[in-house]
N, C-alpha and C positions, 0 to 999 in steps of 0.2 A: 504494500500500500504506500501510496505516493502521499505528498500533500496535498499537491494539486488535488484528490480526491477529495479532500478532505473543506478546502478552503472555500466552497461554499456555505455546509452548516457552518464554519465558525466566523465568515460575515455575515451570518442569518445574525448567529446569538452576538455580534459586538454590536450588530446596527440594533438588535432589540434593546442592549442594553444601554446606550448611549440612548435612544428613542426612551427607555421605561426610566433612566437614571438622572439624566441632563435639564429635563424641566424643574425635576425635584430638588435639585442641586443649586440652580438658577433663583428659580421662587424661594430658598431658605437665601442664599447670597443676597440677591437685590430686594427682596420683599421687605417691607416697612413691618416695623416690629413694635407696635405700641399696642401693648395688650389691655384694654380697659374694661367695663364690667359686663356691656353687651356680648362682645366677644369670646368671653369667660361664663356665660349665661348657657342655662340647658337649652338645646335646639329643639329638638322632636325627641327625644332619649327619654323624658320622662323620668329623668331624676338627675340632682348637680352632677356636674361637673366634677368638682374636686373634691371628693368626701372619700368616706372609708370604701374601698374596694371590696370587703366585707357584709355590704349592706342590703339589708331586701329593698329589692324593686319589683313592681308589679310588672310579669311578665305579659299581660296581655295587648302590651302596645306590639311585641314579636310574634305574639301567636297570628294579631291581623296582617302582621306584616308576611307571615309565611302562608296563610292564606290564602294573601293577594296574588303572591307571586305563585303560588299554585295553579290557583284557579286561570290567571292571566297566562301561564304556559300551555294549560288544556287547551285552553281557548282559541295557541295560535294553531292547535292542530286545525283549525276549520278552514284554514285561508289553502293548504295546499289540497286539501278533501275538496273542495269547492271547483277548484280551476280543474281538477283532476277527476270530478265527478262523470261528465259524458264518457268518460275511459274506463273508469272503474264498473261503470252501473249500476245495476238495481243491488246485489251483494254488498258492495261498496257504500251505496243507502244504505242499506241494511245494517250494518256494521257501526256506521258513525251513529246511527240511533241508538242503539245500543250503548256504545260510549258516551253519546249524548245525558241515557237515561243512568247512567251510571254514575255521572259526572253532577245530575239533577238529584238524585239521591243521596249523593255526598252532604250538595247545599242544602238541601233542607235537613237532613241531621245535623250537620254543623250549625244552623239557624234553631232548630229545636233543641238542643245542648247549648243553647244560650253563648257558644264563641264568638257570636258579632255583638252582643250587647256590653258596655258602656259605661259603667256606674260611677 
């Protein structure tokens, strides 16, 4: 084995790393560093910031969140079933109904088990 074999993956993996390593490097160098209370404020996380790592949090801001992203992946199965329908046929219906009603039964147990509710 030559290099030459070889010296595509390793400009594959320097340009990734220079691409994933270079802006991060950049933005701590030239980025403005004045940390004041907004900044240092809880976003969406649902509890501070800076406190004990130790502490309960109420997990139910993660459970909607895996959820969403659940359900919102099932969902992109419809875009290629769709264009791909007059190929597939009636079977192919058939099929995604099924999944369909699968995917409907999830949601209304997760809705009856009170996982979308709020308090």
């Amino acid at each position: 084995m030559s290099l030459d074999s070889y010296l595509p993956v390793l400009l594959f993996i320097l340009i990734g790393l220079v691409v994933g390593v270079a802006p991060q490097v950049l933005g701590y160098l030239l980025g403005p560093k004045r940390p004041d209370e907004a900044k240092n404020s809880p976003y969406e996380c649902g509890f501070e910031a800076f406190e004990d790592a130790r502490m309960k949090f109420d997990v139910r801001y993660y459970l909607i969140a895996i959820l969403f992203i659940l359900f919102d992946l099932e969902i992109a199965f419809l875009f290629p079933w769709a264009v791909a329908l007059r190929d597939i046929g009636i079977l192919g219906f058939i099929d995604m109904m099924i999944f369909l009603a699968i995917l409907i039964a999830g949601f209304v147990y997760m809705w009856i088990k009170g996982a979308l509710d709020w308090e």
